[in-house]
mmCIF file of the N, C-alpha and C atoms, coordinates in Angstrom:
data_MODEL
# 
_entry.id   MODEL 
# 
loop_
_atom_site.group_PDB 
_atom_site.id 
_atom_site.type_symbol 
_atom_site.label_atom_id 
_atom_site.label_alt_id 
_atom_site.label_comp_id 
_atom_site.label_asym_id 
_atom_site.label_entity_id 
_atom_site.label_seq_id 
_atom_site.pdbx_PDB_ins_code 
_atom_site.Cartn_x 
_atom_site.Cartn_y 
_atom_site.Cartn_z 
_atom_site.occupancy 
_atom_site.B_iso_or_equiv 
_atom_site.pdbx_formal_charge 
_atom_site.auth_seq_id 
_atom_site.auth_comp_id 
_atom_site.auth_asym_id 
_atom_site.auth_atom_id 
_atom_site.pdbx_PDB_model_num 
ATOM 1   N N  . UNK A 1 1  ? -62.531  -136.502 -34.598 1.00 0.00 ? 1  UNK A N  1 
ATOM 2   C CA . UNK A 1 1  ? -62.105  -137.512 -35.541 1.00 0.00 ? 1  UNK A CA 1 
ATOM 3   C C  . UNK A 1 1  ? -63.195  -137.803 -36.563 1.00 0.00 ? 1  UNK A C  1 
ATOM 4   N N  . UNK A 1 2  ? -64.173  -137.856 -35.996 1.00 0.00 ? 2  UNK A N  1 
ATOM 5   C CA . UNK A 1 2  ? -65.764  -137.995 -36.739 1.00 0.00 ? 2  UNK A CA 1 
ATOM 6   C C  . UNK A 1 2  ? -66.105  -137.271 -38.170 1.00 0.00 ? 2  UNK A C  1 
ATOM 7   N N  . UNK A 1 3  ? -65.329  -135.982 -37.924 1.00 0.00 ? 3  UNK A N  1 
ATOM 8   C CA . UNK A 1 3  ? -65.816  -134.851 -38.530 1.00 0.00 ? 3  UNK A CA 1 
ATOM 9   C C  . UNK A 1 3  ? -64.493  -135.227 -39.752 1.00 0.00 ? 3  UNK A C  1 
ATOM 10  N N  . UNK A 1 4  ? -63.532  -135.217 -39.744 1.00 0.00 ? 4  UNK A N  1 
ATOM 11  C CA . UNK A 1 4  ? -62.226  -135.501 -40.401 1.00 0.00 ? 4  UNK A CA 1 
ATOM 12  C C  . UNK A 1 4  ? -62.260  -136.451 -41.220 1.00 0.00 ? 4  UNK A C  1 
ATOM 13  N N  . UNK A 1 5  ? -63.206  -138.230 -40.501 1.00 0.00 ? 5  UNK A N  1 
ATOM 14  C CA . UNK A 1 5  ? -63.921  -138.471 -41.916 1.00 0.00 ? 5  UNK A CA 1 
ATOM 15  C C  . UNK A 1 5  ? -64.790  -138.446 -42.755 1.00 0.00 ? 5  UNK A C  1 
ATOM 16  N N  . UNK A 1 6  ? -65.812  -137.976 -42.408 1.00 0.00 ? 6  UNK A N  1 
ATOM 17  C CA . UNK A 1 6  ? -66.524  -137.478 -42.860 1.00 0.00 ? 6  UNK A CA 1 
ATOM 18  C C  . UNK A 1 6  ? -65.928  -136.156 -44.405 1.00 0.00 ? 6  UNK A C  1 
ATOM 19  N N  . UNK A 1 7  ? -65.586  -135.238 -43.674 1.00 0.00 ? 7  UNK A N  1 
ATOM 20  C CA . UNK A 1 7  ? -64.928  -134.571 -44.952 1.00 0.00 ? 7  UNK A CA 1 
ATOM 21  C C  . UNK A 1 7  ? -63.853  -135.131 -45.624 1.00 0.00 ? 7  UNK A C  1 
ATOM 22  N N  . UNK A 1 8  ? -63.144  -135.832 -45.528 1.00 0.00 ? 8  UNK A N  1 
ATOM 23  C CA . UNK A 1 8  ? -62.486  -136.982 -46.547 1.00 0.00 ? 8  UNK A CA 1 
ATOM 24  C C  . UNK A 1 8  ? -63.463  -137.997 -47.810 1.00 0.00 ? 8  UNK A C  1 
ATOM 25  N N  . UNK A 1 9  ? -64.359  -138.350 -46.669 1.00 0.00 ? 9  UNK A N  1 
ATOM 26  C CA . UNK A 1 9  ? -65.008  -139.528 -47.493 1.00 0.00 ? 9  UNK A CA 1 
ATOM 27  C C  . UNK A 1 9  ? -65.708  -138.110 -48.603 1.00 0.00 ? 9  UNK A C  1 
ATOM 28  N N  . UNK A 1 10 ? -66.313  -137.133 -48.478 1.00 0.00 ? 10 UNK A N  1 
ATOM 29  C CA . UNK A 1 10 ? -67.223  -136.305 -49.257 1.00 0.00 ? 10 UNK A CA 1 
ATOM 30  C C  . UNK A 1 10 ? -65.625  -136.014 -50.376 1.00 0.00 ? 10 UNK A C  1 
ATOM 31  N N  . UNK A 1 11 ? -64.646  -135.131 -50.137 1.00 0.00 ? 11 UNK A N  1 
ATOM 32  C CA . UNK A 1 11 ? -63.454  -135.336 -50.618 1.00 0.00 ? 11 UNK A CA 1 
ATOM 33  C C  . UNK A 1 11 ? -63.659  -135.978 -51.773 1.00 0.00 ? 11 UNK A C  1 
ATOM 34  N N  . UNK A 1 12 ? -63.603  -137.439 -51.353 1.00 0.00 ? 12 UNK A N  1 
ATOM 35  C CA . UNK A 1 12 ? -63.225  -138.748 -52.041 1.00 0.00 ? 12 UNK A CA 1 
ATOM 36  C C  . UNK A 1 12 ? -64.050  -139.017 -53.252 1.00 0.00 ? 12 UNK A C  1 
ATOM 37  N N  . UNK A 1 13 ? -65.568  -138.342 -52.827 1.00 0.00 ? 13 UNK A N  1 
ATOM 38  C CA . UNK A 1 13 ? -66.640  -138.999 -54.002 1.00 0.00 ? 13 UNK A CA 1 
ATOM 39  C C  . UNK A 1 13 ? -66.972  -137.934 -54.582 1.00 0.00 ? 13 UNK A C  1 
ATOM 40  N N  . UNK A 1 14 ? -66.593  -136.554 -54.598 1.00 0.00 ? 14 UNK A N  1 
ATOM 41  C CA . UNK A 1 14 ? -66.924  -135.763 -55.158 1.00 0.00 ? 14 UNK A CA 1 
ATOM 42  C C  . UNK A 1 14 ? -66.652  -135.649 -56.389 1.00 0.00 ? 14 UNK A C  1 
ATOM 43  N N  . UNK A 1 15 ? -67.177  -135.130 -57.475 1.00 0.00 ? 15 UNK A N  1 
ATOM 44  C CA . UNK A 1 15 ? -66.967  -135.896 -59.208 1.00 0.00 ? 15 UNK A CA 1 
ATOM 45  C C  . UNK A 1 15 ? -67.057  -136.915 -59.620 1.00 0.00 ? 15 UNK A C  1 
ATOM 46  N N  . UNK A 1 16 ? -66.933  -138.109 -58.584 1.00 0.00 ? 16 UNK A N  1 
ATOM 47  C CA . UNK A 1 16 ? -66.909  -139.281 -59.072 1.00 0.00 ? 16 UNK A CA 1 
ATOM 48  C C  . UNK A 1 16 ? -68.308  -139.771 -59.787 1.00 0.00 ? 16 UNK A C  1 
ATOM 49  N N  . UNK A 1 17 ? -68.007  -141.069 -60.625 1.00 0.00 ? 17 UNK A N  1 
ATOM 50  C CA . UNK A 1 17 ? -69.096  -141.351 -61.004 1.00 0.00 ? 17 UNK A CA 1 
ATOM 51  C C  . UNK A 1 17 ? -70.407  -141.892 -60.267 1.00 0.00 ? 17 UNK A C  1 
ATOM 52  N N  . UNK A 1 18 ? -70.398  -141.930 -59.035 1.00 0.00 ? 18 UNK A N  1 
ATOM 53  C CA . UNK A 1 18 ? -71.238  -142.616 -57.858 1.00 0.00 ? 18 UNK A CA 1 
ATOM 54  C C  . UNK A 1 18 ? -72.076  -140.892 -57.633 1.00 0.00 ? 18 UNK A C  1 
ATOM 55  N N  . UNK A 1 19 ? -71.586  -139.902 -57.632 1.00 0.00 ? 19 UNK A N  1 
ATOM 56  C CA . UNK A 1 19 ? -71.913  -138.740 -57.022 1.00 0.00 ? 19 UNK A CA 1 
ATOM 57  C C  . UNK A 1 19 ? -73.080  -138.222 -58.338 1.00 0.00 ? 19 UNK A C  1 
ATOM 58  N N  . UNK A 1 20 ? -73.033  -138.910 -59.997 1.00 0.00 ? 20 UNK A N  1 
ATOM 59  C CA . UNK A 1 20 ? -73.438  -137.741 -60.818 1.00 0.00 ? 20 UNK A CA 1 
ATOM 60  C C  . UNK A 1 20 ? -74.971  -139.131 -60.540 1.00 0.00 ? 20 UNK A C  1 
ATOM 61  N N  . UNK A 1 21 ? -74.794  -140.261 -59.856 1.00 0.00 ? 21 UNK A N  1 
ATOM 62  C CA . UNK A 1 21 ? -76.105  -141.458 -59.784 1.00 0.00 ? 21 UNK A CA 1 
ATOM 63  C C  . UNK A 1 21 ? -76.819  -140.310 -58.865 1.00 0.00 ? 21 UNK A C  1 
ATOM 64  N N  . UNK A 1 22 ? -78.315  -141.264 -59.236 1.00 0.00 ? 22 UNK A N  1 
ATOM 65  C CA . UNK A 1 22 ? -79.650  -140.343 -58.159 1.00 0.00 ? 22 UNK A CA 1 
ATOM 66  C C  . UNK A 1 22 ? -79.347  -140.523 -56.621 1.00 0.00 ? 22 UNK A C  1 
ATOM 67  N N  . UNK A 1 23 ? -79.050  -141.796 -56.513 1.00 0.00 ? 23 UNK A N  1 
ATOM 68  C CA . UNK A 1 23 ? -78.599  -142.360 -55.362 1.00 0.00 ? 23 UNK A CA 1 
ATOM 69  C C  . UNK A 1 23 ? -77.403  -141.849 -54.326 1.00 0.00 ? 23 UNK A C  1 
ATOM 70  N N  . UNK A 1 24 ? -76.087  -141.714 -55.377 1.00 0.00 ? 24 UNK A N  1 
ATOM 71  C CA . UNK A 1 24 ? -75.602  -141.184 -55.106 1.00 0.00 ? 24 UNK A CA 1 
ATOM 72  C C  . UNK A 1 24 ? -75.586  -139.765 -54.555 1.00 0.00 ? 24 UNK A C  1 
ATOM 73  N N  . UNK A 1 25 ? -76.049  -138.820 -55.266 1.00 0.00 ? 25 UNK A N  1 
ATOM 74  C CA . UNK A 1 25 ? -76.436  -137.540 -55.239 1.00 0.00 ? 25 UNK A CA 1 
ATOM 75  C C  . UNK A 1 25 ? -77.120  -137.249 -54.012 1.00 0.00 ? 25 UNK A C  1 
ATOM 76  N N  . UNK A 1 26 ? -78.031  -137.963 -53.604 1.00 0.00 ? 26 UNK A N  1 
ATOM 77  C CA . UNK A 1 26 ? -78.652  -138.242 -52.797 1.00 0.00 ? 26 UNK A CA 1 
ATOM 78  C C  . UNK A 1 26 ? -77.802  -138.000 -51.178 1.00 0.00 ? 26 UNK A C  1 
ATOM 79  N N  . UNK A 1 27 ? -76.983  -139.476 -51.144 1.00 0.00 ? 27 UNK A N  1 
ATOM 80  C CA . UNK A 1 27 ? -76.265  -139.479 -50.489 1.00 0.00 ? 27 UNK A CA 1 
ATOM 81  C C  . UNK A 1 27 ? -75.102  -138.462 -50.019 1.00 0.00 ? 27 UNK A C  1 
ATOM 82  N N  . UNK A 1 28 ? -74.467  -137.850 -50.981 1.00 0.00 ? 28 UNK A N  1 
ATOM 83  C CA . UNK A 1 28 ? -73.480  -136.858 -51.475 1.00 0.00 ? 28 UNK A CA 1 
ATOM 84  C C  . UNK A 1 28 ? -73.937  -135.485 -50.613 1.00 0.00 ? 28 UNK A C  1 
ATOM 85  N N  . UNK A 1 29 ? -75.425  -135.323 -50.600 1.00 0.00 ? 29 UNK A N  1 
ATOM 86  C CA . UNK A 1 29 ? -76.361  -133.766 -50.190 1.00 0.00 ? 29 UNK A CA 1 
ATOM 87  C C  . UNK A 1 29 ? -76.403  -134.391 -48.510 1.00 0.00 ? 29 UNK A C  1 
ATOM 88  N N  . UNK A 1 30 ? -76.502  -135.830 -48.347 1.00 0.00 ? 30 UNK A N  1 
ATOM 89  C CA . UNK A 1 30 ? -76.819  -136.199 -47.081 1.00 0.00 ? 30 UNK A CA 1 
ATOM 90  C C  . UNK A 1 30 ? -74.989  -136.281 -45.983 1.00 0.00 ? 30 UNK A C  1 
ATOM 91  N N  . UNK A 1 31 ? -73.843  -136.207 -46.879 1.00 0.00 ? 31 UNK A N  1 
ATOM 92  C CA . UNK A 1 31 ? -72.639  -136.409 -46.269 1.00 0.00 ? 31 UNK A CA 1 
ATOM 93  C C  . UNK A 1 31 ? -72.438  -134.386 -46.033 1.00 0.00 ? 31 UNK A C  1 
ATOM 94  N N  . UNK A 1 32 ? -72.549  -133.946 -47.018 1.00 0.00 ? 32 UNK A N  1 
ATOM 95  C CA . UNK A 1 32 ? -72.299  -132.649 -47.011 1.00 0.00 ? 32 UNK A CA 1 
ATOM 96  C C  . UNK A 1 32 ? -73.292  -131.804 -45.755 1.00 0.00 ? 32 UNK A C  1 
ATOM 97  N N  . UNK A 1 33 ? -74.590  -132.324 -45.858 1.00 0.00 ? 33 UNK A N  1 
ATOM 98  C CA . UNK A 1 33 ? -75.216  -131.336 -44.945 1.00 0.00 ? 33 UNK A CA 1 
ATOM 99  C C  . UNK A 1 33 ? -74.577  -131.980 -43.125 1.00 0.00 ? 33 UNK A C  1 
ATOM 100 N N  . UNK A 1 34 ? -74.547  -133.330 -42.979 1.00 0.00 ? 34 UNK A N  1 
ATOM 101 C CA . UNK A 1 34 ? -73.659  -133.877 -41.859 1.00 0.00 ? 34 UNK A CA 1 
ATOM 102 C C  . UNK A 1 34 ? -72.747  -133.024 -41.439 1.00 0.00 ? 34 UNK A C  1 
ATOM 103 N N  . UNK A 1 35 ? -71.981  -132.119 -42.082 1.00 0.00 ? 35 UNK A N  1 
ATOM 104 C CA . UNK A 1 35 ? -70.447  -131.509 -41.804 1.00 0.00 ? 35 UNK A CA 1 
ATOM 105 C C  . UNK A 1 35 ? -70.839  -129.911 -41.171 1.00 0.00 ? 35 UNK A C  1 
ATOM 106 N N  . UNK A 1 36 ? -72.567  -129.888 -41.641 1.00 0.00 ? 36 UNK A N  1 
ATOM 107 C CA . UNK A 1 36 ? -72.980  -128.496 -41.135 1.00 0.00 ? 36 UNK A CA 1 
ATOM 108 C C  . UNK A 1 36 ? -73.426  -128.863 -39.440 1.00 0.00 ? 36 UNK A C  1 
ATOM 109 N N  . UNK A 1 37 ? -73.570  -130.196 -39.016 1.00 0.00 ? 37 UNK A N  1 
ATOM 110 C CA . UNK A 1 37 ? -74.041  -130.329 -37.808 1.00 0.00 ? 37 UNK A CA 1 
ATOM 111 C C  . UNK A 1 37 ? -73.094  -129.827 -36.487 1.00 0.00 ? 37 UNK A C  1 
ATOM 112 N N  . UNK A 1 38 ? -73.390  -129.759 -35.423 1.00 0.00 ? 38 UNK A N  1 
ATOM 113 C CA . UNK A 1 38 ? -72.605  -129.292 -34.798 1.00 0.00 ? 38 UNK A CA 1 
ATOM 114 C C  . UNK A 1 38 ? -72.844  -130.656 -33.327 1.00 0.00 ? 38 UNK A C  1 
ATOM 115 N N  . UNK A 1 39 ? -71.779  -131.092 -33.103 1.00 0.00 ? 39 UNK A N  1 
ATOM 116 C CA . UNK A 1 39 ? -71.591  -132.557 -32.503 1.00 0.00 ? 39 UNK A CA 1 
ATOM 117 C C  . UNK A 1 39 ? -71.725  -131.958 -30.935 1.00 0.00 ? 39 UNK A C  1 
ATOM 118 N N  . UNK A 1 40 ? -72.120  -132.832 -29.898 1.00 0.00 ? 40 UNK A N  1 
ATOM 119 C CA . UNK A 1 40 ? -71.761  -132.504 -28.761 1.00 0.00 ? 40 UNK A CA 1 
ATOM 120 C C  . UNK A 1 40 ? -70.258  -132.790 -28.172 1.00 0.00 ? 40 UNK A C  1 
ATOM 121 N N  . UNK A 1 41 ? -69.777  -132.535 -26.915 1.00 0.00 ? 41 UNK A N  1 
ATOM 122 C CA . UNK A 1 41 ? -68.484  -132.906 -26.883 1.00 0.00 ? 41 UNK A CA 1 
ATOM 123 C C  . UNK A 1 41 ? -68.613  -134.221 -25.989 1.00 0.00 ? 41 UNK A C  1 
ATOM 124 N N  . UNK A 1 42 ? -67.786  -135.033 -25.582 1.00 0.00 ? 42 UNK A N  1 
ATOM 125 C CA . UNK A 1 42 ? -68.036  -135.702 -24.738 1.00 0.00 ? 42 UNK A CA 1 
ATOM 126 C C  . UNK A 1 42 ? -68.328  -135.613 -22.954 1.00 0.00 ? 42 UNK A C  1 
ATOM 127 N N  . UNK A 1 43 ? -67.877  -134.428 -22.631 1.00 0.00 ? 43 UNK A N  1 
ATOM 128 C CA . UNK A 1 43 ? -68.558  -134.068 -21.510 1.00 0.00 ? 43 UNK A CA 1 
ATOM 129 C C  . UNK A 1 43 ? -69.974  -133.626 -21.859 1.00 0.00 ? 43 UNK A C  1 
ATOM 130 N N  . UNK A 1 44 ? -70.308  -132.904 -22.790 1.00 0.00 ? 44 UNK A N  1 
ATOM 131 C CA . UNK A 1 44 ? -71.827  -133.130 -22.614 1.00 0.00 ? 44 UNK A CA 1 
ATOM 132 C C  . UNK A 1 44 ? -72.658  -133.750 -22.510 1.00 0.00 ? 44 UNK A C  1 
ATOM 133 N N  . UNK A 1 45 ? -72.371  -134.887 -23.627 1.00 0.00 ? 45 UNK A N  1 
ATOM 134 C CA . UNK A 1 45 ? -73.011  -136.560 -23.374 1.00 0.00 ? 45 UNK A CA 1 
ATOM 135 C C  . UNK A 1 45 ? -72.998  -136.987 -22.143 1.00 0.00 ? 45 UNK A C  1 
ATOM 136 N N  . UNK A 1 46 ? -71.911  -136.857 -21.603 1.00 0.00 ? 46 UNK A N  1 
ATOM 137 C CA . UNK A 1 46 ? -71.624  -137.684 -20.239 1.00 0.00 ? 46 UNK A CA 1 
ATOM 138 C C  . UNK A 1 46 ? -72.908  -136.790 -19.359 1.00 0.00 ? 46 UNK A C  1 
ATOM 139 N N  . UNK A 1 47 ? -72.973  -135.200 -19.271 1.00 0.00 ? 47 UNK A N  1 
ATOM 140 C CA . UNK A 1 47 ? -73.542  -134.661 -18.346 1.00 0.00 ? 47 UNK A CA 1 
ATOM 141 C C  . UNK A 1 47 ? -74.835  -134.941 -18.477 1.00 0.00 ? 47 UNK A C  1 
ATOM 142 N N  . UNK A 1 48 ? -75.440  -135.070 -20.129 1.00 0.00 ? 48 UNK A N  1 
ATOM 143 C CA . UNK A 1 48 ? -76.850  -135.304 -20.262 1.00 0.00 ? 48 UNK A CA 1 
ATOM 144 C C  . UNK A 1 48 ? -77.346  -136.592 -20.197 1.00 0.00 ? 48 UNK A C  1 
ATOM 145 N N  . UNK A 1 49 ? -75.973  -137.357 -20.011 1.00 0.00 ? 49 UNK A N  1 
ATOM 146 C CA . UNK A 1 49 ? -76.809  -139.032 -19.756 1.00 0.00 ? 49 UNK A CA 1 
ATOM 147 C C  . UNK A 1 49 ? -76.927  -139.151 -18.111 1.00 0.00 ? 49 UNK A C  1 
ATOM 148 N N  . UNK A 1 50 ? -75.946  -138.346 -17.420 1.00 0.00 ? 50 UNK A N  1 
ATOM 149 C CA . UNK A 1 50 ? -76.065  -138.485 -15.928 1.00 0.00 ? 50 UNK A CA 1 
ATOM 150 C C  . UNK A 1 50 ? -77.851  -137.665 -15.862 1.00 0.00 ? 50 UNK A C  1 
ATOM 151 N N  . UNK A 1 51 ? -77.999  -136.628 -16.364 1.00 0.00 ? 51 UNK A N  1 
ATOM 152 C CA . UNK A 1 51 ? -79.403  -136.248 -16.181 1.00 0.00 ? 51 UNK A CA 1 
ATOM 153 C C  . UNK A 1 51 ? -80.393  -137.289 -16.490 1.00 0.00 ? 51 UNK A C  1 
ATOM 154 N N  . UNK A 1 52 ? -80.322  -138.035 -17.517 1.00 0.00 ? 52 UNK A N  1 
ATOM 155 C CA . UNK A 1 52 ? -81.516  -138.247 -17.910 1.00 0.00 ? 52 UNK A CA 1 
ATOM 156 C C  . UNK A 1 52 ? -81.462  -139.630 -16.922 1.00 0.00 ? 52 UNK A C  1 
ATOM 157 N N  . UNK A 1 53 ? -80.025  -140.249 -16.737 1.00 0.00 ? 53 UNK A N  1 
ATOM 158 C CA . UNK A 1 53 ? -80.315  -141.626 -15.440 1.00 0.00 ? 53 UNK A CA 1 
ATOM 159 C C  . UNK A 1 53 ? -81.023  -141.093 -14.517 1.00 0.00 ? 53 UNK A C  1 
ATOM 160 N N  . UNK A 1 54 ? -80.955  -139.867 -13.781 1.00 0.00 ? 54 UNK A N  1 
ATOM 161 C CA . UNK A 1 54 ? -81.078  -139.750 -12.183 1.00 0.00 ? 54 UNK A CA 1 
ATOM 162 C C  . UNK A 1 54 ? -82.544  -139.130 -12.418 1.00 0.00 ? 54 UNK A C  1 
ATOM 163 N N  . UNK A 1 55 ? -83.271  -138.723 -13.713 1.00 0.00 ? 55 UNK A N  1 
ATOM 164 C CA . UNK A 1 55 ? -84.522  -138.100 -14.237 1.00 0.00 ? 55 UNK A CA 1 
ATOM 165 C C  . UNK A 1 55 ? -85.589  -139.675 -13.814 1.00 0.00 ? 55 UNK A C  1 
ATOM 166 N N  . UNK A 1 56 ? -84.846  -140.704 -14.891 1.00 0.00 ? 56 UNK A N  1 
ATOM 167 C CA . UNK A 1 56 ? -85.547  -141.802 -14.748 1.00 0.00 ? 56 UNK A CA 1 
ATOM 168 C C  . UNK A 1 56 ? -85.374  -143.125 -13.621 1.00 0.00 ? 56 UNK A C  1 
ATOM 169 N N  . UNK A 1 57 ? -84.269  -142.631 -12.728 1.00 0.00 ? 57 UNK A N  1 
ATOM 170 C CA . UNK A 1 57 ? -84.621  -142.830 -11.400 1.00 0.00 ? 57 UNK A CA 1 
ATOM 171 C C  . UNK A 1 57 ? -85.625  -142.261 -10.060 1.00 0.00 ? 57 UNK A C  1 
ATOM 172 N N  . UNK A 1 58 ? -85.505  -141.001 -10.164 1.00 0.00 ? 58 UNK A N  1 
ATOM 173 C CA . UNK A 1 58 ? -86.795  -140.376 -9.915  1.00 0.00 ? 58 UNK A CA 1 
ATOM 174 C C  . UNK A 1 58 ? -87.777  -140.674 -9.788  1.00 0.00 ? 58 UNK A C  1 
ATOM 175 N N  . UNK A 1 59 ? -88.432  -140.630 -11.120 1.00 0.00 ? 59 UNK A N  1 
ATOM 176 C CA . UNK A 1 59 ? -89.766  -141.326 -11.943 1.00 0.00 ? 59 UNK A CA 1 
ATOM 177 C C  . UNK A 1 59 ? -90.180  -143.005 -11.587 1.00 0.00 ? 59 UNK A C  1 
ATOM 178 N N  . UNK A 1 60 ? -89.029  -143.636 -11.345 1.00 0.00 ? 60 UNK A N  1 
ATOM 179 C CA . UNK A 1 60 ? -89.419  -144.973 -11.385 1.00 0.00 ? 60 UNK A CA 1 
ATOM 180 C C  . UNK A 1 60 ? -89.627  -145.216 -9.797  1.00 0.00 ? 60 UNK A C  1 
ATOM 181 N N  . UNK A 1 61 ? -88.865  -144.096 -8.926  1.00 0.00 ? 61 UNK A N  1 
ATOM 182 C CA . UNK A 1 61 ? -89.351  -144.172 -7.312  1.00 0.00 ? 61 UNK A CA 1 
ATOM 183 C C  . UNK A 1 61 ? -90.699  -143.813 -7.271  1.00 0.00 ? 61 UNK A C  1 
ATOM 184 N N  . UNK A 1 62 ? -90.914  -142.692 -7.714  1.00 0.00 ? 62 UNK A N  1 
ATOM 185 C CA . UNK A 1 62 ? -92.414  -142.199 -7.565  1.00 0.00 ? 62 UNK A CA 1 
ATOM 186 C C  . UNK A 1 62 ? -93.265  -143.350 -8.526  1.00 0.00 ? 62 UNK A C  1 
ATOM 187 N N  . UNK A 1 63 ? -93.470  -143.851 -9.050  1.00 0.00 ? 63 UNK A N  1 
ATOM 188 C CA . UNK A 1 63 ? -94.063  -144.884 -9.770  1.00 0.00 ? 63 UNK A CA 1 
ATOM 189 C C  . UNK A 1 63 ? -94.294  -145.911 -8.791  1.00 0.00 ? 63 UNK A C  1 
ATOM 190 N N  . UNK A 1 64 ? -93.195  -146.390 -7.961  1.00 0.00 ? 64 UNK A N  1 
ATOM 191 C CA . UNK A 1 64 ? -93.157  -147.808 -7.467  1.00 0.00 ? 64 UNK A CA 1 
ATOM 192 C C  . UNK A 1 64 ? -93.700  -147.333 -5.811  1.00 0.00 ? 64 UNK A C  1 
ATOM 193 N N  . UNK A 1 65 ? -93.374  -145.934 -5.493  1.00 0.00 ? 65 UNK A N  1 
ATOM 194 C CA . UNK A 1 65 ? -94.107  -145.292 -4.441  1.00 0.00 ? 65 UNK A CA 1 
ATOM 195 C C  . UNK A 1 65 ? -95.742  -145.589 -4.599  1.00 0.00 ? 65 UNK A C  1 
ATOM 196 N N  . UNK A 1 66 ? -96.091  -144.958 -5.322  1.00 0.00 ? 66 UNK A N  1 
ATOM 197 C CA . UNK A 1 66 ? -97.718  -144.873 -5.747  1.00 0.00 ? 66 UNK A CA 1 
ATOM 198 C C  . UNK A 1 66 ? -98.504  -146.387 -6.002  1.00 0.00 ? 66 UNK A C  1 
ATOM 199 N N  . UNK A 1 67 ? -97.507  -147.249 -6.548  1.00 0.00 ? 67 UNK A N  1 
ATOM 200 C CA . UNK A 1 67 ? -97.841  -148.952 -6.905  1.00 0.00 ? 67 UNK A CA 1 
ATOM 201 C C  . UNK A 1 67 ? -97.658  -149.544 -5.613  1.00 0.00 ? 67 UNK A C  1 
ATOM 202 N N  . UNK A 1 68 ? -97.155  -149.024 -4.860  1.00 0.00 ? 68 UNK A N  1 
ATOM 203 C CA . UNK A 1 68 ? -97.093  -149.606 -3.238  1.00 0.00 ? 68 UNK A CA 1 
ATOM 204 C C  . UNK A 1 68 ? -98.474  -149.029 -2.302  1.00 0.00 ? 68 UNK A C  1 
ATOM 205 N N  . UNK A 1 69 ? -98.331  -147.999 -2.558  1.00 0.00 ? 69 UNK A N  1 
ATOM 206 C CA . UNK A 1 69 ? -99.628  -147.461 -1.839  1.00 0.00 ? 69 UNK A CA 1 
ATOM 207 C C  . UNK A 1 69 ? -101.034 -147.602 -2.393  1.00 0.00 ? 69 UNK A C  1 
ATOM 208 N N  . UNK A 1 70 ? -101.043 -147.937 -3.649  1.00 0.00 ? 70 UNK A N  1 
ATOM 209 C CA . UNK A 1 70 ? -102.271 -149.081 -4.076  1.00 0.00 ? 70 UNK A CA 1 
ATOM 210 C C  . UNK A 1 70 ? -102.785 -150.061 -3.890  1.00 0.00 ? 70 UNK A C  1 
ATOM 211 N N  . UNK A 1 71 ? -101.383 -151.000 -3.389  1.00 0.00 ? 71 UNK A N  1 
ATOM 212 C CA . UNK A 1 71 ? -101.144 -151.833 -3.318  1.00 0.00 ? 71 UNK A CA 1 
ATOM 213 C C  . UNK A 1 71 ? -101.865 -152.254 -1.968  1.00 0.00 ? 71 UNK A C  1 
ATOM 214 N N  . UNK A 1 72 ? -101.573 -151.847 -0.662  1.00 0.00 ? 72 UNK A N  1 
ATOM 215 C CA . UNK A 1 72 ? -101.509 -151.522 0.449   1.00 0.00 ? 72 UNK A CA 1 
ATOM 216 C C  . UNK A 1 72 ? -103.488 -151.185 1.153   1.00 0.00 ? 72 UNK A C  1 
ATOM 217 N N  . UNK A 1 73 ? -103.462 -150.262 -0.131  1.00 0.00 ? 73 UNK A N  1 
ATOM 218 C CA . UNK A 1 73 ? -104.718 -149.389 0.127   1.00 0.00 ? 73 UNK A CA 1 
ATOM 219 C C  . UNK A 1 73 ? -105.709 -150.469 -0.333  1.00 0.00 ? 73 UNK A C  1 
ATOM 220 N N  . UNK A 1 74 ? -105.674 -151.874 -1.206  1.00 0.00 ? 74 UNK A N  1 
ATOM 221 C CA . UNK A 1 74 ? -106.596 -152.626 -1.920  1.00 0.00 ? 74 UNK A CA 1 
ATOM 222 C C  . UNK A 1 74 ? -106.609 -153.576 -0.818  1.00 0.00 ? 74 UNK A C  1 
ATOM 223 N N  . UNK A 1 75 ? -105.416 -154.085 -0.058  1.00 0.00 ? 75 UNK A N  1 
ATOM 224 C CA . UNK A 1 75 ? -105.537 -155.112 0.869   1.00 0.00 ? 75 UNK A CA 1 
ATOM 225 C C  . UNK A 1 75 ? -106.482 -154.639 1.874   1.00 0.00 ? 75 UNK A C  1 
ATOM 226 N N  . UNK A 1 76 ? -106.139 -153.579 2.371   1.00 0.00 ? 76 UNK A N  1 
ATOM 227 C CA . UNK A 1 76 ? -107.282 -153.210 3.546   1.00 0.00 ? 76 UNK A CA 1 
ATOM 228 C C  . UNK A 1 76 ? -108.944 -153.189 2.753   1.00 0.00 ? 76 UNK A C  1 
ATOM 229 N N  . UNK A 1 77 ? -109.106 -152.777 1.730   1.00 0.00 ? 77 UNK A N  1 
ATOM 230 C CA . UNK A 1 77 ? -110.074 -152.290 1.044   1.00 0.00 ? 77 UNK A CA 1 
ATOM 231 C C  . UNK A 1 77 ? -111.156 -153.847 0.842   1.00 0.00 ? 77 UNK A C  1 
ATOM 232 N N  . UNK A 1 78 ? -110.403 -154.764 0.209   1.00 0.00 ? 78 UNK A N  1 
ATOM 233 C CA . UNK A 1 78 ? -110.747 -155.854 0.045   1.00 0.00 ? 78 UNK A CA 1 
ATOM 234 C C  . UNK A 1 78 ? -110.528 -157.004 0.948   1.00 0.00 ? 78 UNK A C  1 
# 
């Protein structure tokens, strides 16, 4: 759906007088090169956000592992 407006809205302003502004123009090179991107699908999102949760669950065990055993290791120490 993303992609559908996207090439409408470029469509829409092309010739117009907003497109021949610097600004415009600008914008115009920034809608057009958008349409060259290539989107993920929504199962991918889904698969790479399940990675990156269970990445930074991981990380935050081993973190709170190591902050425990510091922890532990200073009471006897001191």
């Amino acid at each position: 759906m993303g992609e559908n407006v996207l090439r409408r809205l470029v469509l829409f302003l092309e010739g117009s007088a907003f497109e021949k502004t610097k600004l415009g123009g600008g914008i115009m090179d920034v809608l057009k090169e958008l349409e060259n991107v290539s989107w993920p699908s929504k199962g991918e999102i889904k698969n790479s956000s399940v990675v990156v949760l269970i990445t930074v669950a991981i990380f935050a065990a081993y973190a709170a592992f190591w902050d425990y055993c510091i922890n532990v290791f200073q009471r006897f120490m001191f």
